[in-house]
VOLOKOL-135641 format. One line per field, with one value per residue (C-alpha): residue in one letter; x, y, z; residue number from 1. Coordinates in Angstrom, 3 decimals. Layout:
! VOLOKOL-135641
res <- [A / ...]
px <- [X / ...]
py <- [Y / ...]
pz <- [Z / ...]
n <- [NUM / ...]
END
This chain:
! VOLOKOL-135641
res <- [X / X / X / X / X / X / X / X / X / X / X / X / X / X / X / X / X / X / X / X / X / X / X / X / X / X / X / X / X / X / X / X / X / X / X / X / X / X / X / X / X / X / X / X / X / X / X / X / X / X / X / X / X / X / X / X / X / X / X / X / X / X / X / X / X / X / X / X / X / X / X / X / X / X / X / X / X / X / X / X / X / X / X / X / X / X / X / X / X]
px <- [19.265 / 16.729 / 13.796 / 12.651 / 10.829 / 12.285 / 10.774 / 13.009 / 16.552 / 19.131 / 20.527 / 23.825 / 26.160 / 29.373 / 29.952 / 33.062 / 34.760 / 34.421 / 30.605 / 30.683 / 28.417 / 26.315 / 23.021 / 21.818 / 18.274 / 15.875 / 14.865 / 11.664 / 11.918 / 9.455 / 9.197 / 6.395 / 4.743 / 7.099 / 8.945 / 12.475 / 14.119 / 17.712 / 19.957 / 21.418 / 23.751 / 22.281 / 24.514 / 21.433 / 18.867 / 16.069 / 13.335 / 10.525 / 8.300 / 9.871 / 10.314 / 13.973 / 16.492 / 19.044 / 22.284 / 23.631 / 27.044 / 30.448 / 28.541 / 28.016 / 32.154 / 31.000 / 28.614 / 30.538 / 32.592 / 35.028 / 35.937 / 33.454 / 31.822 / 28.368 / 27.012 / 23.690 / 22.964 / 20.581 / 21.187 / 17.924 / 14.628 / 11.415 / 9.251 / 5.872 / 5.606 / 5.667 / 1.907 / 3.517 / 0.625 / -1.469 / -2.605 / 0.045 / -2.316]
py <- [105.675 / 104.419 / 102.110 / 99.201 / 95.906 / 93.167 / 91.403 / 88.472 / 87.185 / 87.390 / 83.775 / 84.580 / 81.543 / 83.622 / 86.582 / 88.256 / 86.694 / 89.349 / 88.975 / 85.480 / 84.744 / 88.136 / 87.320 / 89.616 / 90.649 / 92.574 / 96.149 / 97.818 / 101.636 / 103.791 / 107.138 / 109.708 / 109.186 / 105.924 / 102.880 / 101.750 / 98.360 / 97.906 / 94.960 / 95.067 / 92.962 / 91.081 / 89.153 / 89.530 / 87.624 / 89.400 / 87.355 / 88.322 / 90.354 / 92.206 / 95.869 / 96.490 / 99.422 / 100.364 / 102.056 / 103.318 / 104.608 / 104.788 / 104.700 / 101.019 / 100.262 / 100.507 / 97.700 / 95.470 / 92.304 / 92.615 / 95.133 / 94.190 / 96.215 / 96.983 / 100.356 / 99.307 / 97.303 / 95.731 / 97.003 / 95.877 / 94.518 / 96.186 / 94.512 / 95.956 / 98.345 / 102.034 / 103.824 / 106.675 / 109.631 / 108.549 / 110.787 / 111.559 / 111.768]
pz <- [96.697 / 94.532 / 95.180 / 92.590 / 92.197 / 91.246 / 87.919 / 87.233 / 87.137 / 84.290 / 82.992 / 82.238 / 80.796 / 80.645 / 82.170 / 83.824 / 86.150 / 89.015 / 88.807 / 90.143 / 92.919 / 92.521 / 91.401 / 88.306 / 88.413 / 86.054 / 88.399 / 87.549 / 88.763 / 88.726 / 87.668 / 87.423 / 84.564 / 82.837 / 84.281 / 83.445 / 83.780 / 84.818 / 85.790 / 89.291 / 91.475 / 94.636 / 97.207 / 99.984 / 98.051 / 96.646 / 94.802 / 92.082 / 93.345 / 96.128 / 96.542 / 96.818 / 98.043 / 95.236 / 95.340 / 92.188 / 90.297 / 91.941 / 95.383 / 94.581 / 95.449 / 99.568 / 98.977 / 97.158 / 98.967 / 95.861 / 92.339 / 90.288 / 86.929 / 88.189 / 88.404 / 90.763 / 93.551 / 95.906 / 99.462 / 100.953 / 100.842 / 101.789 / 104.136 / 102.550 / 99.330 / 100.420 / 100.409 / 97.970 / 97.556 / 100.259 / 102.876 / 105.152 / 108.114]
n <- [1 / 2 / 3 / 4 / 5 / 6 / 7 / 8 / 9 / 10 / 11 / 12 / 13 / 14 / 15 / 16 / 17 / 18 / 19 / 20 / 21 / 22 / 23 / 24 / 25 / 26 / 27 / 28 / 29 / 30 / 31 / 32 / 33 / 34 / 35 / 36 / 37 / 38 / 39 / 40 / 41 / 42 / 43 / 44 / 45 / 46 / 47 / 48 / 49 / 50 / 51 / 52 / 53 / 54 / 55 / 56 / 57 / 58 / 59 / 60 / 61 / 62 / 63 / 64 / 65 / 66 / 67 / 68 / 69 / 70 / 71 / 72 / 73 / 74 / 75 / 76 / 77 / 78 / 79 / 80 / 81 / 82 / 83 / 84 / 85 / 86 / 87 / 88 / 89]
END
């Protein structure tokens, strides 16, 4: 599982026909010392800004309401950004 923000939505005027009604957004992840931008799937909403839970690869089938060709996915949204390297305390 993965965790990412979401930056902005993909306008898509033709795409395949098994991504209809998934929304495609632009995923920020996070890594050490760079950042990376993906597209995922969303079918639970997710909007610009929030902090989202990702699933990726052939994992991504269980979350799926039909076959479609995407290799990540939103699975939830994150009420409040994690503290990550704060004090544990």
């Amino acid at each position: 599982m993965l965790m990412g923000k979401v930056i902005s939505n993909v306008v898509s005027t033709r795409k395949h026909e098994a991504l209809q009604g998934y929304t495609l957004l632009v995923i920020e992840i996070m890594h050490q010392n760079s950042r990376e931008y993906r597209i995922a799937a969303d079918m639970i909403g997710a909007g610009k800004g929030e902090h989202v839970l990702l699933t990726a690869g052939s994992q991504v089938r269980f979350g799926l309401t039909k076959e479609a060709p995407v290799d990540l996915l939103v699975v939830g949204i994150l009420d409040r950004e994690p503290d990550i390297g704060g004090d544990s305390r």
